[in-house]
N, C-alpha and C positions, 0 to 999 in steps of 0.2 A: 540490450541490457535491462534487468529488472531489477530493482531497490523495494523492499517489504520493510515495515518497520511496523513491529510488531508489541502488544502490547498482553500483560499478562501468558504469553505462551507454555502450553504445557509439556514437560520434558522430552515425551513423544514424540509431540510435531518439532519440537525443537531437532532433534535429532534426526526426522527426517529430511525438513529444512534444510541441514548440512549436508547431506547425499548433493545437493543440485545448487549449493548457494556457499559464499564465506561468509562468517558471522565476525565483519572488524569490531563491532560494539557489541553487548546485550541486547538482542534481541532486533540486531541490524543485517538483516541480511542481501548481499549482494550478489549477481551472476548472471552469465550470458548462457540464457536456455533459449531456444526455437520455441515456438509461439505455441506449440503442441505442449511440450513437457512442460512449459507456463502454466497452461490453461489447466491440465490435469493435477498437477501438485496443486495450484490453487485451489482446486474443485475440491481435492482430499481434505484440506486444510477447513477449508469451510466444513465440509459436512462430519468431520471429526473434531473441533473443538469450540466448544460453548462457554462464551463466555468471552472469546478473544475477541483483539481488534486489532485489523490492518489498515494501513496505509500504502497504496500498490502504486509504481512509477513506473511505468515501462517506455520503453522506446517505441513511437510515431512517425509517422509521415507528415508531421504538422510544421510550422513556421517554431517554433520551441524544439522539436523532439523529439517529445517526450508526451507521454498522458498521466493524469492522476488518479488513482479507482482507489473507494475506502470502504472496508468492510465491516460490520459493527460499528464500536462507537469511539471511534480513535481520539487524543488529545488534541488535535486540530484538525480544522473545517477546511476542507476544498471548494475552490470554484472556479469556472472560468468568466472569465468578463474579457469580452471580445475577441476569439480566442486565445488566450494567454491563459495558463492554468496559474490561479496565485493558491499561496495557502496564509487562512488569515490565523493568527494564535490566537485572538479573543474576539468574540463573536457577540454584535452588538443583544440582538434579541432573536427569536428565529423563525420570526416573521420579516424582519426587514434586511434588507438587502444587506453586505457587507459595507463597510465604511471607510470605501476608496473612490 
């Protein structure tokens, strides 16, 4: 499964997004692609819109899952600490560690 949450998108990708994804919220999009059509929409998405930013969650082999990948400059910060992927909403400074 992969979850994009996506910020500023332009009508475009928005549109192509939906060929391979459901959009329950604005600009939420959800769906189960193989790791190939993953990787390629990703690729197009990136090199077709400036300006945007993602936040990518896809399914893993890990003790969670799932993995966290963020594209541009999304509303929240990822990270793992120990492997566990958290996501923090506000971010002390960005030099120092997160504040957990």
């Amino acid at each position: 499964m992969t979850v994009l949450v996506a910020n500023d998108t332009p009508p475009a990708i928005r549109g192509m997004l939906k060929r391979w994804f459901i959009e329950p919220r604005p600009n939420v999009f959800v769906g189960t692609v193989n790791r190939r059509t993953r990787d390629k929409v990703l690729e197009y998405v990136k090199r077709n819109s400036a300006g945007m930013s993602m936040l990518i969650i896809t399914s893993e082999p890990n003790c969670q899952g799932f993995k966290i990948d963020r594209w541009g400059e999304p509303d929240r910060r990822d990270t793992e600490i120990s492997g566990l992927w958290l996501v923090a909403e506000s971010w002390t400074a960005e030099d120092q560690n997160p504040p957990f």
